[in-house]
C-alpha positions as MATLAB code, in Angstrom:
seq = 'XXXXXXXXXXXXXXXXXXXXXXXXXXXXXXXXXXXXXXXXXXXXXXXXXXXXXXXXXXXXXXXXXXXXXXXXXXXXXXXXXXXXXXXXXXXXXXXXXXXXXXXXXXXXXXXXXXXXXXXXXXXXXXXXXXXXXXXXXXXXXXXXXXXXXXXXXXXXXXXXXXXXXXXXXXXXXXXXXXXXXXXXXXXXXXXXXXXXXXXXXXXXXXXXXXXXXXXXXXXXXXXXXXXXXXXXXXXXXXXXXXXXXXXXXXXXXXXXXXXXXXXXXXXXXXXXXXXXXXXXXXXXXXXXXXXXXXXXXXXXXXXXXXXXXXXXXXXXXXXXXXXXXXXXXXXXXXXXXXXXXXXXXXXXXXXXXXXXXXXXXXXXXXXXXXXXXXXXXXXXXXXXXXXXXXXXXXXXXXXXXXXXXXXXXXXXXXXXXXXXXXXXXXXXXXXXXXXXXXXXXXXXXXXXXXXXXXXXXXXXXXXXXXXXXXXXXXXXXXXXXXXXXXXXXXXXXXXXXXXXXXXXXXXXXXXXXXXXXXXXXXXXXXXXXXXXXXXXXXXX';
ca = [
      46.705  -84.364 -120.291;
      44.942  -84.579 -117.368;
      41.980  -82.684 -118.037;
      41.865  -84.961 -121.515;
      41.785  -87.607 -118.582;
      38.981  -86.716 -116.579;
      37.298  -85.686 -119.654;
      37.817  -89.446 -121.573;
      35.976  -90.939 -117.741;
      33.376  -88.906 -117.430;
      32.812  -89.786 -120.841;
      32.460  -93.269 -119.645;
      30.368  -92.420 -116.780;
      27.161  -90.024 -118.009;
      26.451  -92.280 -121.091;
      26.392  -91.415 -124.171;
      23.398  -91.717 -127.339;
      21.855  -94.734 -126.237;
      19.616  -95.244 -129.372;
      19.319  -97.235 -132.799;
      21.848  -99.892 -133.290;
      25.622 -100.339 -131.461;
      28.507 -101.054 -134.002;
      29.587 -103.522 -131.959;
      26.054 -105.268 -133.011;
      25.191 -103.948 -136.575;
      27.124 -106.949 -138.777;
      25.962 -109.962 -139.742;
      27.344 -112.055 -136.491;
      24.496 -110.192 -134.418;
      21.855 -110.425 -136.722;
      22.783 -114.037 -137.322;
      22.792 -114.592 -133.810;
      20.007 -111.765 -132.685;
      21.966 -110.951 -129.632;
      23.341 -107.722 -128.799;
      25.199 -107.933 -125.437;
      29.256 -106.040 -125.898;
      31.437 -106.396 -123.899;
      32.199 -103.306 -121.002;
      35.696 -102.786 -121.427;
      35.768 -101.841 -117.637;
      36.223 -105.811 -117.186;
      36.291 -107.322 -120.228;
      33.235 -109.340 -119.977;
      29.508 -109.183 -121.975;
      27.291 -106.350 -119.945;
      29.983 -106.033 -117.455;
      28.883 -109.114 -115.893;
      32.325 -109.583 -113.935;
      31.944 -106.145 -112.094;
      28.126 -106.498 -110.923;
      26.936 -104.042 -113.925;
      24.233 -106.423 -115.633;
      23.957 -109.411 -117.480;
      22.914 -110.592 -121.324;
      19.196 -112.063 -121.195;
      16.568 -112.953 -123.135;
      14.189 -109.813 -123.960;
      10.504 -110.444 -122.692;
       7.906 -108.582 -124.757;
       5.060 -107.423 -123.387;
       1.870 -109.658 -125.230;
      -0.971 -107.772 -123.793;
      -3.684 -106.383 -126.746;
      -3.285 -103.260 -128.420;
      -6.192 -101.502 -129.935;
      -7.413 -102.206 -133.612;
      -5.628  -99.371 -135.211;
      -3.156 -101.425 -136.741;
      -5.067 -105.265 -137.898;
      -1.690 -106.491 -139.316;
       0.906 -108.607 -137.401;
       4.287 -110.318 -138.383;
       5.051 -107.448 -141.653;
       6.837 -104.384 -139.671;
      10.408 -104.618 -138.231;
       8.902 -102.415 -135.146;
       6.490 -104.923 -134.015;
       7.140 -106.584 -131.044;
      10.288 -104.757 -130.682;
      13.373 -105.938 -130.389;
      12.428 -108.637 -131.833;
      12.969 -108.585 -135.407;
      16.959 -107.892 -134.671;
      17.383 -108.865 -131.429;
      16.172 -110.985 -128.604;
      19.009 -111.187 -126.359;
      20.226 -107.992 -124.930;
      22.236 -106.642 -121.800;
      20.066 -105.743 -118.648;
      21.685 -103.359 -116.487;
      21.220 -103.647 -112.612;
      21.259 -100.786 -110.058;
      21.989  -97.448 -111.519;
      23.683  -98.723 -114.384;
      22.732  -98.275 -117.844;
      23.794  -98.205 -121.356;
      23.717 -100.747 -124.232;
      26.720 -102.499 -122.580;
      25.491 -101.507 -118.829;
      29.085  -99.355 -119.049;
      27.254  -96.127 -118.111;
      24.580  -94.663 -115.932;
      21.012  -94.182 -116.235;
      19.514  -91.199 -116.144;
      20.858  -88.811 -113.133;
      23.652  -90.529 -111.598;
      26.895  -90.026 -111.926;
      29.996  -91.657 -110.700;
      32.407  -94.379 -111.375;
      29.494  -96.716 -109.350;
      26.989  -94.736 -110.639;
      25.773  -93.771 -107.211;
      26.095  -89.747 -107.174;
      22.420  -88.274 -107.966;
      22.826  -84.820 -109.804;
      19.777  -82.250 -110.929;
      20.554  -80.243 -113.925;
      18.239  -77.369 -114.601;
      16.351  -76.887 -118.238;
      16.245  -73.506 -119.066;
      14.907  -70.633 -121.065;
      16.623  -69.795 -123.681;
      15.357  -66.285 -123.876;
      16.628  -65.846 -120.820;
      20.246  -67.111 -121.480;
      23.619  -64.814 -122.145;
      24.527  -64.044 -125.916;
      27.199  -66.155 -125.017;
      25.533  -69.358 -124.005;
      22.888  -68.794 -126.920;
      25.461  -69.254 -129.143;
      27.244  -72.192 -127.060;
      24.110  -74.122 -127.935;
      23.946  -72.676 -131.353;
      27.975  -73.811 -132.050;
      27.150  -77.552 -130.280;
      24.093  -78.402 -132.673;
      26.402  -77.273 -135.512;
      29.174  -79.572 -133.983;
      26.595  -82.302 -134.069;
      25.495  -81.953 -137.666;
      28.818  -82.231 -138.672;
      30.217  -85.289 -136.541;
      30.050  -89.026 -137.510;
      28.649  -90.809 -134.937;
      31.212  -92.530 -133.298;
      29.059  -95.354 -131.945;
      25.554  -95.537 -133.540;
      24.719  -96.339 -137.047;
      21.314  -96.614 -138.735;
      19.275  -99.387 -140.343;
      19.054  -98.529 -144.122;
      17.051 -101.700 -145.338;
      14.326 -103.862 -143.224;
      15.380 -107.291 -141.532;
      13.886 -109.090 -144.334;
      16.117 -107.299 -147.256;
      19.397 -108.397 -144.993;
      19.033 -111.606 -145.289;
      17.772 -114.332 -143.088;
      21.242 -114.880 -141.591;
      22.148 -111.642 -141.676;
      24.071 -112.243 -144.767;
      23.642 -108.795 -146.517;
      24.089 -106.143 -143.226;
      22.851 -102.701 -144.323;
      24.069  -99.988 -141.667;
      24.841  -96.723 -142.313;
      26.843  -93.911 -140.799;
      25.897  -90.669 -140.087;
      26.307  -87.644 -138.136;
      25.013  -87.575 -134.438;
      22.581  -84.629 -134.841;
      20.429  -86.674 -137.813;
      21.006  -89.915 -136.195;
      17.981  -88.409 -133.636;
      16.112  -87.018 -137.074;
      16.669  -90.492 -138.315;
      14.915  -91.739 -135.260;
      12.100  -89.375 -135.034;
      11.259  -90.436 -138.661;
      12.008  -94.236 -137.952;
       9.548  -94.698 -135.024;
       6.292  -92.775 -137.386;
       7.264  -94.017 -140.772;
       4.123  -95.387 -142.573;
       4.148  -99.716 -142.510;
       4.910 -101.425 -145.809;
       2.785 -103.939 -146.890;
       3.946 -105.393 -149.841;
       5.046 -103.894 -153.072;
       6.113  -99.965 -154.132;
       3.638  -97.977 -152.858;
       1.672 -100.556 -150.445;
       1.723  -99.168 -146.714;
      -0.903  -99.071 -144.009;
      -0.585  -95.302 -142.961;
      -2.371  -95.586 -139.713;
       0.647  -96.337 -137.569;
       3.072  -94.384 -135.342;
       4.510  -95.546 -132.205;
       5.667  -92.415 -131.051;
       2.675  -89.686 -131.455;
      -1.177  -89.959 -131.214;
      -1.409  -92.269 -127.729;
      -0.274  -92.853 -124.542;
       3.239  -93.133 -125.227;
       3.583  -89.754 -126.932;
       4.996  -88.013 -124.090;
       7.407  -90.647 -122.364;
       8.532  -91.374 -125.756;
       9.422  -87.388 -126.523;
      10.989  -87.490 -122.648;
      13.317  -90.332 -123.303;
      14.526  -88.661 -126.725;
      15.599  -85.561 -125.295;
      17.791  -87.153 -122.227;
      19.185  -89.427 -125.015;
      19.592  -85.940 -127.174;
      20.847  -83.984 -124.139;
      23.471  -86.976 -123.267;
      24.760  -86.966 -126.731;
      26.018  -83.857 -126.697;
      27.245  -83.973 -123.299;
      29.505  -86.654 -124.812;
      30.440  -84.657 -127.869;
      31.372  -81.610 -126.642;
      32.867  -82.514 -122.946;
      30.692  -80.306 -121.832;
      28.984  -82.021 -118.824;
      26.668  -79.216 -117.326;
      24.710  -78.916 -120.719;
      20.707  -78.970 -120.981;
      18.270  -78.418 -123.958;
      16.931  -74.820 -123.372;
      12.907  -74.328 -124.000;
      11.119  -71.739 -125.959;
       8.095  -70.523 -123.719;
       5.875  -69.575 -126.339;
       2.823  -69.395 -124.069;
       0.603  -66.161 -125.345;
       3.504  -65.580 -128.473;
       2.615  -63.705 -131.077;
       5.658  -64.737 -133.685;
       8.280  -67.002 -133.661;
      10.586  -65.344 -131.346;
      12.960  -67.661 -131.386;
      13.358  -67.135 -134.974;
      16.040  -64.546 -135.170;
      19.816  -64.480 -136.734;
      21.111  -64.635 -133.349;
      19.546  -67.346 -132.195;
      17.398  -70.239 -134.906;
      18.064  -68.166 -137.549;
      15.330  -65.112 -139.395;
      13.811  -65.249 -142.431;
      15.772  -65.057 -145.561;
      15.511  -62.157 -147.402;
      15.681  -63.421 -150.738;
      12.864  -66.153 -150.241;
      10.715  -66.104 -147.360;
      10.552  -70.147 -146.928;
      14.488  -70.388 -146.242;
      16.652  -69.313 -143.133;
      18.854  -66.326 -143.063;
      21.870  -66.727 -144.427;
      23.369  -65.023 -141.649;
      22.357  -68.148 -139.790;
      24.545  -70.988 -139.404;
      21.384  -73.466 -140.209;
      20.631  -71.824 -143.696;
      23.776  -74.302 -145.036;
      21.962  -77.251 -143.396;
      20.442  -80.197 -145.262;
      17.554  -82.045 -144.182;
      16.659  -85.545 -144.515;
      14.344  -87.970 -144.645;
      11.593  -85.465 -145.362;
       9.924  -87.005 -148.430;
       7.986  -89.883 -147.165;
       5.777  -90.428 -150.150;
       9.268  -91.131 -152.008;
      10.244  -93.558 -149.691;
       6.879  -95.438 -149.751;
       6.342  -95.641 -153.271;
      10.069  -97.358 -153.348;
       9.100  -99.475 -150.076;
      12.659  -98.118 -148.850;
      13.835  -96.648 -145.789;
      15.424  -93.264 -145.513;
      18.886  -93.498 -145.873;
      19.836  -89.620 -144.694;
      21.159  -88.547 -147.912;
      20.882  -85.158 -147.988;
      17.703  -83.759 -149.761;
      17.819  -79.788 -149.277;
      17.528  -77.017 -146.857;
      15.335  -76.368 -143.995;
      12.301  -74.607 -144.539;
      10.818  -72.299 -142.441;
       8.050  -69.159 -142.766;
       6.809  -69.023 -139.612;
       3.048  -67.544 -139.298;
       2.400  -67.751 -142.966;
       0.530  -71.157 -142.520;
      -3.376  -72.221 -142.919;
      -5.228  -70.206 -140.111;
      -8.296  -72.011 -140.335;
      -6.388  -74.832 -138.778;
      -4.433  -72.550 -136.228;
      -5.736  -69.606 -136.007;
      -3.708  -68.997 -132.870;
      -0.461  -70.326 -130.702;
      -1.131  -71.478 -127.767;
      -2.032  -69.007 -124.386;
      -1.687  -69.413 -121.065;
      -4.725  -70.447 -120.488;
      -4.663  -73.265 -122.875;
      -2.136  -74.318 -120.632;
      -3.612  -74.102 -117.631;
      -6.386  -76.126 -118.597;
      -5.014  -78.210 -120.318;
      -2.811  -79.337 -116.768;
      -6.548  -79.251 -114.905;
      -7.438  -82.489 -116.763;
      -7.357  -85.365 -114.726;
      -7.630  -88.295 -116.913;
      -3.926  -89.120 -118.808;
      -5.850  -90.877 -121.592;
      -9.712  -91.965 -122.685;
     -11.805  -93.733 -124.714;
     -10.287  -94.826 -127.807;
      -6.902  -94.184 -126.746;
      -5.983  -92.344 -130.316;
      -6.232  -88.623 -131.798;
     -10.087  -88.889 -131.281;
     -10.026  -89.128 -127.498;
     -12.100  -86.930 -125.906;
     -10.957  -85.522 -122.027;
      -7.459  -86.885 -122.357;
      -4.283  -84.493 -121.129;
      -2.744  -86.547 -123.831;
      -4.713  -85.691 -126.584;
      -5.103  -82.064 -125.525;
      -1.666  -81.320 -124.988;
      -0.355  -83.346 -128.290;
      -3.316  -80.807 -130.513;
      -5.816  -83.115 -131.582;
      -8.078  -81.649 -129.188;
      -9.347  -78.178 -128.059;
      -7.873  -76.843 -125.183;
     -10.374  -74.520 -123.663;
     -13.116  -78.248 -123.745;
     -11.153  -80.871 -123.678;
     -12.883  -82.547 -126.836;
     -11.546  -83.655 -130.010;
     -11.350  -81.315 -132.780;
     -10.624  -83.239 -136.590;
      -9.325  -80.627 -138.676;
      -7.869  -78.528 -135.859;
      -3.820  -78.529 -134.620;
      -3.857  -77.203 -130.916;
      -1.008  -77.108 -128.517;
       1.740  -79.270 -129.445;
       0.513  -79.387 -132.944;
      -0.569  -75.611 -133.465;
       3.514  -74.961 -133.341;
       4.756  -77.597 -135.859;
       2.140  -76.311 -138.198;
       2.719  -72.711 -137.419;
       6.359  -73.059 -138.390;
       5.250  -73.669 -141.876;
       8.152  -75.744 -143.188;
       9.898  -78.378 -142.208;
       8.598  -78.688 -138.868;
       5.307  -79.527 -140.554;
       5.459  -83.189 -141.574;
       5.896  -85.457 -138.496;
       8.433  -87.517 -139.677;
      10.925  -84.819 -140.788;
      10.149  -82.356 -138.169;
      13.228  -83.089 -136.008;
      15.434  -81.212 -138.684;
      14.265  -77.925 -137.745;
      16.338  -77.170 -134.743;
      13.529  -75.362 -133.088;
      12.055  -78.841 -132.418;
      14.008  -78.896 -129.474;
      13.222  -76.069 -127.876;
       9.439  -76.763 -128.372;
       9.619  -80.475 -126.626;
      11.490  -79.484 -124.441;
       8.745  -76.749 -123.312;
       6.143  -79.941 -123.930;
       7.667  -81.963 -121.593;
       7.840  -79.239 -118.973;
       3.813  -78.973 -118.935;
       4.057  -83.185 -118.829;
       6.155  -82.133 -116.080;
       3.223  -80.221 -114.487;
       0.536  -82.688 -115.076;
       2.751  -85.424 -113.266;
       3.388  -83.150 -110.208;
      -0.460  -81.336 -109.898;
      -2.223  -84.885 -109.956;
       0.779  -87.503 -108.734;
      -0.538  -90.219 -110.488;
      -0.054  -93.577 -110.378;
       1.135  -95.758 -113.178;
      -2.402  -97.498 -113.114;
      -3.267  -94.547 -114.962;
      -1.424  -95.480 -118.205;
      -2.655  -97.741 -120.167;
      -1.734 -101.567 -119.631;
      -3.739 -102.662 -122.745;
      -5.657 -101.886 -125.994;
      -3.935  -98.548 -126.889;
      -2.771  -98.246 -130.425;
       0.246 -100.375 -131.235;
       3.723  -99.227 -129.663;
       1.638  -97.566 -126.728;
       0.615 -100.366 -124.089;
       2.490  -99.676 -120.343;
       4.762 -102.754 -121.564;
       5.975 -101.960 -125.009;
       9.489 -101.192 -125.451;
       9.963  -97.442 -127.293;
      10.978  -97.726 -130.961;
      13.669  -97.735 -131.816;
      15.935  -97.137 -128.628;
      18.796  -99.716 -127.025;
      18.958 -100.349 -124.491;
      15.159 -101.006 -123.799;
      12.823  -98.941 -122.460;
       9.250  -99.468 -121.225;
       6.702  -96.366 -121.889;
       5.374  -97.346 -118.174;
       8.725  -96.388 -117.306;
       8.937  -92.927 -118.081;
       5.432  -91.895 -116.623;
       7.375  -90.421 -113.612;
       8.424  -87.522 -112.753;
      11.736  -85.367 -113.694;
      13.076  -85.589 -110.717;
      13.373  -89.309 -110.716;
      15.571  -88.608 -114.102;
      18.061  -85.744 -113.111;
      16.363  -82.467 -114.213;
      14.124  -79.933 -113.597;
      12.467  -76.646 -115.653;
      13.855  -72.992 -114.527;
      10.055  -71.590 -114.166;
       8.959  -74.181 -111.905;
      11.920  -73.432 -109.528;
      11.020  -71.825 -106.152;
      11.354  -67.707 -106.376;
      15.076  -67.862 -104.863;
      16.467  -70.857 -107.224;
      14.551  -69.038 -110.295;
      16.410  -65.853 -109.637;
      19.678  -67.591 -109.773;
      19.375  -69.794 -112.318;
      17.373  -67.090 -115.303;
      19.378  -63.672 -113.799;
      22.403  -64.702 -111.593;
      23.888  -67.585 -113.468;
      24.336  -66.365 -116.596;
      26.593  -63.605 -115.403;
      28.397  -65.619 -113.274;
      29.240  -68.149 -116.248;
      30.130  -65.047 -118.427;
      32.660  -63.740 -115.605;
      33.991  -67.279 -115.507;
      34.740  -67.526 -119.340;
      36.539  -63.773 -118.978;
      37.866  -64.452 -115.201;
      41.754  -64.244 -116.984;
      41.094  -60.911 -118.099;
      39.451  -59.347 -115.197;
      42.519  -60.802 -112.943;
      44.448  -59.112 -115.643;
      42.566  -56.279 -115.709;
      42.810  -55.519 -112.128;
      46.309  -56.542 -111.436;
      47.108  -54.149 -114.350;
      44.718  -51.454 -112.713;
      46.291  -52.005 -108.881;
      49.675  -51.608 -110.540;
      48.923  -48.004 -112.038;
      47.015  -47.013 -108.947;
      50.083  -47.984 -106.844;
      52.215  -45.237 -108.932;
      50.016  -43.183 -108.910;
      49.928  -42.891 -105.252;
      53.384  -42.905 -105.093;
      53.930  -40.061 -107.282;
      51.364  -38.124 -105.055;
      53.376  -39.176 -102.159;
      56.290  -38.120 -103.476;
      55.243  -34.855 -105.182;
      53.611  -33.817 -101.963;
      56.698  -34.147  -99.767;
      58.686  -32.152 -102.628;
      55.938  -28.997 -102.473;
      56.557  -28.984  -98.594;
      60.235  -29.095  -98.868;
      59.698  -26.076 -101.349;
      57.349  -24.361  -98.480;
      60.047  -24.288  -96.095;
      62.779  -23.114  -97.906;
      60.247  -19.850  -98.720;
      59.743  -19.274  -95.414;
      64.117  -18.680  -94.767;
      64.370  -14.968  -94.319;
      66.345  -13.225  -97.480;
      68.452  -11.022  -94.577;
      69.632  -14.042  -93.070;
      67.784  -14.032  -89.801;
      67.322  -17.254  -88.052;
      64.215  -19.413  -88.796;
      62.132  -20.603  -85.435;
      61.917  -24.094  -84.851;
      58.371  -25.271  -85.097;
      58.931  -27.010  -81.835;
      60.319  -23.992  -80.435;
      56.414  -22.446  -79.785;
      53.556  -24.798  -79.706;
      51.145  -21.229  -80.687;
      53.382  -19.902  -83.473;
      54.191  -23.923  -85.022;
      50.376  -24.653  -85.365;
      49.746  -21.322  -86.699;
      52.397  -22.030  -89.260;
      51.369  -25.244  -90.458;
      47.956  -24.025  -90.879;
      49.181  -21.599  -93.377;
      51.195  -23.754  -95.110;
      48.706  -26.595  -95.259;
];
């Protein structure tokens, strides 16, 4: 009971998914009333007010320009966001955070949130068998769990009504609630009418706010299972694919091999071959004008290297890398996929990473492994089924990671104004709650509470990629090897006792050969110091 105890508060403490819409706001009294403030039930009152935690206010949209990638205004639920559900919403002071300021932000811990605490990202070639399939067992956990708090929008504002008569929230399970996201924040615009969109839209990839946006997912993602599994230490490994040759990540004991019945589908030796994606069939949804609802639609796919070469004819090498971190400039020019001597653009793979330039028709870097995975990792707005998206942002964000800490920059360097729609320093990420500002997020990790293994300082590295991982096996078996060598003191105890014993015995024996067989008096070993040494030297 009282680990159940400490378990149900730290719950309460590290946060949990905060992302898409809170039950206690998806009905039609919040949409009616487009506020979203609960109540903490630390103190019973809205934002945990009473206790100093925040307060429910009116959301503030940034109105500064974006560029003219997107000439429509007033027709998408994502513009302006919150807006189209919400515009009163609880603002956390301090370190709290949370859609009810009832948790922490991002590295602090504590029952006032005031404990900072570094958790360390780390290879997951690198890991234990063991803690490989940990992570392996908590993503299947995920897949399989309602969400407990979060539910997803399944029609746009307009369809439910302009009180918020006709609510349309779903349920679903906590690891596609983040697919549901991923495809939610890129989904094409409708415009009117099956089959109307405006395609040139995605407030998540190709600008500025691709990388904060991708950072903010996977502390969301990482704090999700945190609260899921009780397991409070736990960090999304990364694949270092730098100078790979396959997928090698792709194997039965980890993401799962290659099925050997059809060379598109996962083992089924892997866990994952029984999953079903969703919301991978956007051309479906658009010529319905409906949202994905996460019904099930099939399994993963996945044939790694068997893609189009003259679009990648390589994975990314070190080098890539390396220059890629050497550019200065976060973003240029146009802002979009066609910027030319943006870290942005390189690093996303819509431009070359040995020039800097943009290259239509090629997928580099970020983009050179969705393609390469041939499958569903392929189409943008799907690609968060495929487990191995995790590993491969979080190995993204580590080179972010770099950039930030080789050039320091300051946030003048992101764009205020005029980037693509969803971009601008101001504009709150799609479609998370609480808010979030992409301005925010242009800081480093260790403002948030993590850090990569290979960055660590030759003594840390060591302990964290070679020490750790036996140390956490020895943990999980410490009650057998205390068994073990209790049971193994025990025998060597008896042992030496029967030596001890069967030694004085053979002595005792010794003497009693040495009593003449006529009867004649035995000398005392005292009785001659000469003739007593002599005699133990024989016997011994």
């Amino acid at each position: 009971m009282k680990n159940l105890y400490v378990s149900v508060v730290l719950l309460q403490l590290i946060g949990t998914c905060l992302c898409q819409y809170p039950r206690p706001c998806a009905n039609s009294e919040g949409l009616r009333t487009k506020e979203c403030c609960p109540v903490w039930d630390g103190d019973g009152s809205q934002c945990g007010a009473m206790s100093g935690r925040g307060f429910c206010t009116e959301v503030e949209v940034s109105d500064e320009p974006h560029g003219p990638q997107y000439p429509h205004s007033g027709i998408d639920d994502r513009e302006r966001w919150p807006l189209a559900f919400f515009n009163r919403t609880c603002r956390c002071a301090g370190n709290y955070g949370g859609y009810n300021c009832g948790e922490c932000r991002f590295g602090y811990w504590g029952s006032n949130c005031a404990e900072y605490r570094e958790s360390v990202r780390r290879n997951i070639l690198t890991m234990s068998p063991a803690e490989q399939q940990k992570f392996i067992s908590y993503l299947n956990l995920a897949k399989n769990t309602i969400n407990a708090d979060y539910v997803i929008s399944t029609a746009t504002r307009a369809e439910m009504g302009e009180n918020g008569e006709n609510p349309m929230f779903s349920d679903i399970n906590s690891y596609d609630l983040f697919v549901w996201m991923h495809y939610y924040v890129s989904r094409d615009a409708f415009l009117g009418g099956p089959g109307n969109v405006w395609r040139d839209i995605d407030f998540a990839h190709e600008s500025a706010a691709f990388l904060p946006w991708h950072r903010v997912f996977l502390l969301h993602w990482e704090n999700e299972i945190r609260k899921l599994t009780g397991d409070f230490n736990f960090t999304i490994p990364y694949w270092d694919w730098r100078d790979a040759q396959t997928c090698e990540v792709c194997t039965d004991a980890l993401m799962g091999g290659r099925s050997p019945l059809n060379p598109n589908l996962i083992s089924p030796a892997s866990v994952f071959s029984s999953w079903k994606v969703i919301c991978t069939d956007p051309e479906e949804y658009n010529s319905r004008e409906a949202l994905c609802n996460a019904t099930g639609e099939g399994p993963l796919l996945r044939n790694p290297g068997n893609h189009d070469r003259n679009r990648v004819p390589r994975l990314p090498t070190t080098a890539d890398v390396d220059f890629t971190v050497g550019l200065s400039e976060y973003e240029s020019g146009s802002m979009d996929r066609f910027a030319n001597g943006s870290f942005r653009n390189v690093i996303e793979g819509f431009a070359s990473p040995m020039s800097g330039m943009a290259a239509p028709g090629q997928s580099t870097m970020h983009n050179a492994l969705h393609v390469f995975m041939n499958g569903t990792m392929s189409s943008v707005q799907g690609s968060a089924n495929d487990p191995v998206f995790l590993l491969h942002h979080a190995f993204i964000d580590s080179i972010f990671e770099r950039w930030l800490r080789t050039h320091q920059p300051l946030r003048t360097h992101y764009p205020r104004s005029n980037a693509p729609i969803g971009h601008n320093d101001g504009y709150y990420m799609v479609p998370f709650m609480p808010l979030y500002r992409n301005g925010d997020y242009f800081l480093s990790d260790k403002a948030l509470g993590f850090e990569y293994a290979y960055m660590l300082d030759p003594g840390q590295r060591f302990v964290q990629e070679y020490l750790t991982p036996y140390l956490e096996q020895a943990q999980q078996i410490w009650q057998w090897l205390l068994g073990a060598g209790i049971l193994g003191a025990l025998i060597a105890a008896i042992f030496a006792a029967v030596l001890i014993v069967a030694r004085r015995k053979w002595k005792r024996n010794q003497r009693r050969k040495r009593v003449p067989s006529f009867g004649e008096r035995q000398p005392l070993l005292q009785s001659s110091s000469e003739e007593g040494s002599s005699s133990y030297q024989t016997t011994l």
